[in-house]
N, C-alpha and C positions, 0 to 999 in steps of 0.2 A: 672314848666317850663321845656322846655325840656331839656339836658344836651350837651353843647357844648364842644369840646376839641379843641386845637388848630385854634379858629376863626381869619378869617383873616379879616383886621382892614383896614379902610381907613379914614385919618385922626384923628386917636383915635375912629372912632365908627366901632363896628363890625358891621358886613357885614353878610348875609343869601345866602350863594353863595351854600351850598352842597344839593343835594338831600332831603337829610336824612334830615336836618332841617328843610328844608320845610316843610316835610312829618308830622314831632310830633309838628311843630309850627301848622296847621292849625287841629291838634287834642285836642289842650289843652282847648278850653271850650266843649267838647263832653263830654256826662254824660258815656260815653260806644264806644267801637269797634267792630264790628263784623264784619266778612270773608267770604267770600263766592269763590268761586271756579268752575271751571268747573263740566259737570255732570262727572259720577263718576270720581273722582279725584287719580291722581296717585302721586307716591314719590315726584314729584318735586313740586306739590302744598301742598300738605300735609306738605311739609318743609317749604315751603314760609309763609303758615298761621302762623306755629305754631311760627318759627322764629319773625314775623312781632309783634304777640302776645307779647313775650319774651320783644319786644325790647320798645312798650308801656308799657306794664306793670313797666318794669325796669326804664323808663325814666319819665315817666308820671304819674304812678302809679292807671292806670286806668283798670277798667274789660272789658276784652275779651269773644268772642265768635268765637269758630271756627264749620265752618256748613259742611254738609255733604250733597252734590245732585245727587243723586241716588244711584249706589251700588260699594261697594267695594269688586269686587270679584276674583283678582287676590290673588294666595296664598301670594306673596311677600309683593304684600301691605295692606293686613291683617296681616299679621307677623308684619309688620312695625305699623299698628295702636295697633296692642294687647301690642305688646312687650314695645314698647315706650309711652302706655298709655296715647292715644290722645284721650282726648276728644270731640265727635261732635255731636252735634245738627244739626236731620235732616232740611232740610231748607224746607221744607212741614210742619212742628210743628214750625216752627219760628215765632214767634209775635216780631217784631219790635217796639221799644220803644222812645216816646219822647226824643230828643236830642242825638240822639244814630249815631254814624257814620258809615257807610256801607263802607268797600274795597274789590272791588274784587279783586283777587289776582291770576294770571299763563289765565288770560282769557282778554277778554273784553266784552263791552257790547256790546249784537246786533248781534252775531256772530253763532248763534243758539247754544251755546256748553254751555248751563247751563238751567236753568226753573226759575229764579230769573223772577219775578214782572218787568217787565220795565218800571214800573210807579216810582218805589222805587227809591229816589234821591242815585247817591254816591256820593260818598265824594275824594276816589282817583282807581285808577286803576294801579297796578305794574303788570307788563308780559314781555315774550322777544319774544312772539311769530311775524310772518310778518302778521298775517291775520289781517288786522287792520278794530279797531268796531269802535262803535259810541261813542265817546270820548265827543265832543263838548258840554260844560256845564258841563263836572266835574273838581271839582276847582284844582285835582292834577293829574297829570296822570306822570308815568316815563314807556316807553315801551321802551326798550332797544334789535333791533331787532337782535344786533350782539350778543349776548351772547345765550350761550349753555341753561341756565339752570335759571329760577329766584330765586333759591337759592342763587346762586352768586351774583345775585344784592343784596338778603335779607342780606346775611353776610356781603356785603360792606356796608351797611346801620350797622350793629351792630362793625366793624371793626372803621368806621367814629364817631361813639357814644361814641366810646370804652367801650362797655357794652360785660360784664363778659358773656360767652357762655358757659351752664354746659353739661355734657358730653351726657344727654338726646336729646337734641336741635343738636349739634355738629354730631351724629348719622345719623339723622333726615334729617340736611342740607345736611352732603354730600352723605347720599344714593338718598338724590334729585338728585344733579348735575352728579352723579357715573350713575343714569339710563337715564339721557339726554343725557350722553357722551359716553356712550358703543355702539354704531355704530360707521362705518366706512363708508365715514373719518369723521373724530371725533368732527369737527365744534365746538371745546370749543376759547373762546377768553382768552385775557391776565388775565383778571378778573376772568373767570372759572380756570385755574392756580391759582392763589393768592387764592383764596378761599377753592380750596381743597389743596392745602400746610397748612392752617391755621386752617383745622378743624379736617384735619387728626391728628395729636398728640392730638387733645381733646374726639375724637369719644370712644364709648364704641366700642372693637373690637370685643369681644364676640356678643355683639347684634348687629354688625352690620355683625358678618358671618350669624347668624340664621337666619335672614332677610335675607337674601342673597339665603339661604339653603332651605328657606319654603318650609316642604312637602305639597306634591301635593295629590288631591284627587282623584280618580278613573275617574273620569269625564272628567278630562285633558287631559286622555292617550287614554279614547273612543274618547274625540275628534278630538285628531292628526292619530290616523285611521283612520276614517271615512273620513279625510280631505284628509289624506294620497291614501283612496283607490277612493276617486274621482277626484283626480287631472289629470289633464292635462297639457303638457307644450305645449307653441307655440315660437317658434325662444327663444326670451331669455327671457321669462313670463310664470309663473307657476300663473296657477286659480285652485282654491280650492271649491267647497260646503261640508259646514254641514246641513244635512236635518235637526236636532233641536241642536240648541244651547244652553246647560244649561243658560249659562251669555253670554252676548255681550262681555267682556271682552276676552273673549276666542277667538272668532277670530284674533285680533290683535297678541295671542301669536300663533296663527296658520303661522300667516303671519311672525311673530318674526322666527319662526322653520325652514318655508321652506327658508328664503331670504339670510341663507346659502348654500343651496346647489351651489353647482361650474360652473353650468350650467344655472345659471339664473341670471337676472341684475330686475328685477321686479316677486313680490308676491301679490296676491287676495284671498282674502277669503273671503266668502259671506257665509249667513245660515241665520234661523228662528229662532226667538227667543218667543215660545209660539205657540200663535197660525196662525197669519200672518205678522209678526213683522219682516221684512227685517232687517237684519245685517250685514254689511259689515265692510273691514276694506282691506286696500293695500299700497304699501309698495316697494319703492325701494332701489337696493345697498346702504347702510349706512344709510337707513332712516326708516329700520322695524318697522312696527307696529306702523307709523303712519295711525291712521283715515283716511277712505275714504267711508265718507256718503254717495254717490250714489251707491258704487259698490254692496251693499246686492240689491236695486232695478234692476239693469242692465242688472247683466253678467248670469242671470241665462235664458237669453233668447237665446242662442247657438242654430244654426239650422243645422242639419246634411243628408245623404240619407244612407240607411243602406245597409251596403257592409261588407262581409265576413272580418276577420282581418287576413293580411297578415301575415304566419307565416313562421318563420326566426330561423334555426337551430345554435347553437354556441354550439362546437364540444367541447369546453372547461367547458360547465359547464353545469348541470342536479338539476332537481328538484324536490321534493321528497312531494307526497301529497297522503292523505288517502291512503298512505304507499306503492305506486306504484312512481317507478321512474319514471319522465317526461322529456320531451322535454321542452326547453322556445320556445313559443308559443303554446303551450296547456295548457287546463284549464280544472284542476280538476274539476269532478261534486262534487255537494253538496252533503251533506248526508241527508237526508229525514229530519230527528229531527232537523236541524237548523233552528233559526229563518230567516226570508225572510232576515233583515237587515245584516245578519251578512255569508250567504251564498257567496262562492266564484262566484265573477263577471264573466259575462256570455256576450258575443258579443255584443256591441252597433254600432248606426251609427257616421259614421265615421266625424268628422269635416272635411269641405272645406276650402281651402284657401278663396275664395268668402266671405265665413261666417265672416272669421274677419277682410277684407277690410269695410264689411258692419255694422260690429259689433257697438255696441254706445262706447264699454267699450275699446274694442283693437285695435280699429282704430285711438280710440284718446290718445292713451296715446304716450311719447316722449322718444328715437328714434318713428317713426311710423314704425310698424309690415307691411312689405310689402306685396302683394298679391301673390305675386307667392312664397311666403313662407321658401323658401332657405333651402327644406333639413330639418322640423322641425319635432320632433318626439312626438309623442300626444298620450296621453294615458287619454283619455272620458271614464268615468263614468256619466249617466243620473240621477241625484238626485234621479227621482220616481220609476226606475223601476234598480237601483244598479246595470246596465250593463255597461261591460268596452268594451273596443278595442284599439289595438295598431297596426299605423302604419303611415308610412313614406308618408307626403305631395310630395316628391319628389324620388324614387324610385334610381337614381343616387347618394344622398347625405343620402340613407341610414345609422344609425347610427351602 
């Protein structure tokens, strides 16, 4: 039976009024549990399973299954799965067992963000996300849209149980709610407080710097150049291509990188993943590196007319290339031996303001990017052929 503390009582009978009860009351004739999650799955689902795992096992005493749908390819939450030794079964080799109960966990159903069976009955659904799926006929659902992190839900569930959190688990949960909350502004509720007050004195501290610390592979650093040397800004929006993206994961941390700079309220990044595989991901003030599924399709359609790049002396600084001092706005030739990809960029056409009143991607995003451009300073690179140019929409409001 599941374990109750402090029930409250009407008439002498207790009463099923918490979450949590609910939750292990409608698990207890289930032969098993299993997790599922969004596609690749980051720190705050990865704490929710194993959490939710934790707190059946502990109260119910029944076997868990935590799944894994697609790739895990950020360094951080590979450190996170290695170090803390989480177990998962990809959900491609899943076979589903009589009497077994299904929760997805940091998702819902119907929302395109997993490849689960939509035939496959669940059983409950836990998330704080607002994109809300198709709920209708699962006998539990708790989606709790004001909270930061479903960590914080999962640990009010084990705080309610009052079930023991070992310092594995405790890690786990709050590098969940710690990577939900680290934008600005910070969008955690009262329950995201109480929960990392409560986990913090349990967490391993060593394991949760090294997670923290994940080195990075070579790949990570070609891809913030490459990102780096094709971007563009427009008014207060900085867009990004990578012509191939090792991992999909990667752009989101492109978009994590640029959505500091001090000159920008909105990040895009879009790239190939393979061999026609759009990827995208975009991202405003305090909300980096959230998903944006249509932008790998969109933004890479920019229409330009080619015109010389206006070039703009600053008497305070020089630049120094294949060992000749330069001017800012001149551009080193290449040296012969480089590869195409990696040669210094070379004049492209220039973006209009027209282009992104007309644009599908910068015309709709909010504030709206107005037409006559106000002074922005743009710096195009063309994916195919790695040419830049820089110059002022508005010759007045030069920077």
């Amino acid at each position: 039976m599941a374990r109750r503390s402090a029930e409250p009582r009407v008439n002498g009978r207790a009463t099923v009024t918490r979450r949590s009860d609910r939750f292990l009351e409608g698990l207890e004739t289930a032969r098993g549990v299993t997790f599922v999650s969004h596609v690749h799955p980051d720190p705050d689902s990865l704490g929710s399973m194993l959490g939710l795992a934790h707190l059946i096992e502990s109260s119910l005493n029944k076997p868990t299954r935590l799944t894994l749908d697609g790739l895990i390819s950020r360094a951080e939450n590979r450190a996170m799965v290695e170090l803390l030794q989480i177990d998962l079964v990809p959900l491609k080799k899943l076979e589903f067992e009589p009497g077994e109960a299904l929760v997805m966990v940091d998702s819902q159903p119907n929302t395109g963000r997993h490849n689960l069976d939509p035939t496959v009955p669940l059983y409950g659904v836990v998330d704080h996300h607002d994109t809300k799926g198709d709920t209708e006929g699962v006998p539990f659902v708790d989606v709790r849209c004001g909270l930061g992190a479903t960590c914080s839900l999962v640990t009010s569930y084990l705080l309610e149980q009052n079930t023991p959190v070992p310092p594995r688990l405790a890690t786990a949960l709050l590098y969940g709610i710690e990577t939900e909350l680290s934008g600005y502004p910070r969008e955690a509720s009262e329950l995201d407080d109480i929960a990392q007050l409560y986990l913090y004195p349990l967490a391993d501290k060593d394991l949760l710097a090294r997670i923290r610390n994940a080195r990075l592979p070579q790949r990570h650093f070609e891809c913030i150049l490459h990102a780096l040397q094709s971007s563009f800004i427009y008014d207060r929006l900085i867009i990004s291509w990578v012509n191939e993206l090792p991992q999909p994961e990667l752009a989101a941390e492109v978009v994590d990188f640029l959505i500091r700079f001090e000159e920008v309220d909105y990040a895009v990044c879009a790239g190939v993943e393979g061999q026609d595989d759009p990827v995208g991901a975009g991202g405003r003030r305090g909300r980096a590196g959230r998903r944006d599924p249509q932008a790998g399709r969109r933004h890479h359609g920019l229409r330009g007319r080619p015109r010389p790049p206006r070039r703009r002396h600053h008497p305070a600084a020089e630049h120094v290339a294949d060992g000749h001092r330069e001017r800012p706005g001149r551009v080193a030739p290449a040296a012969a031996e480089d590869p195409p990809d990696r040669r210094v960029p070379r004049p492209a056409p220039r973006l209009q303001a027209r282009d992104v009143a007309e644009h599908p991607v910068l015309s709709r995003l909010s504030p709206p990017l107005g037409a006559e451009g106000r002074g922005a300073r743009l710096v195009l690179t063309h994916p195919s052929t790695q040419r830049t140019s820089s110059a002022s929409v508005n010759p007045s409001h030069a920077a």
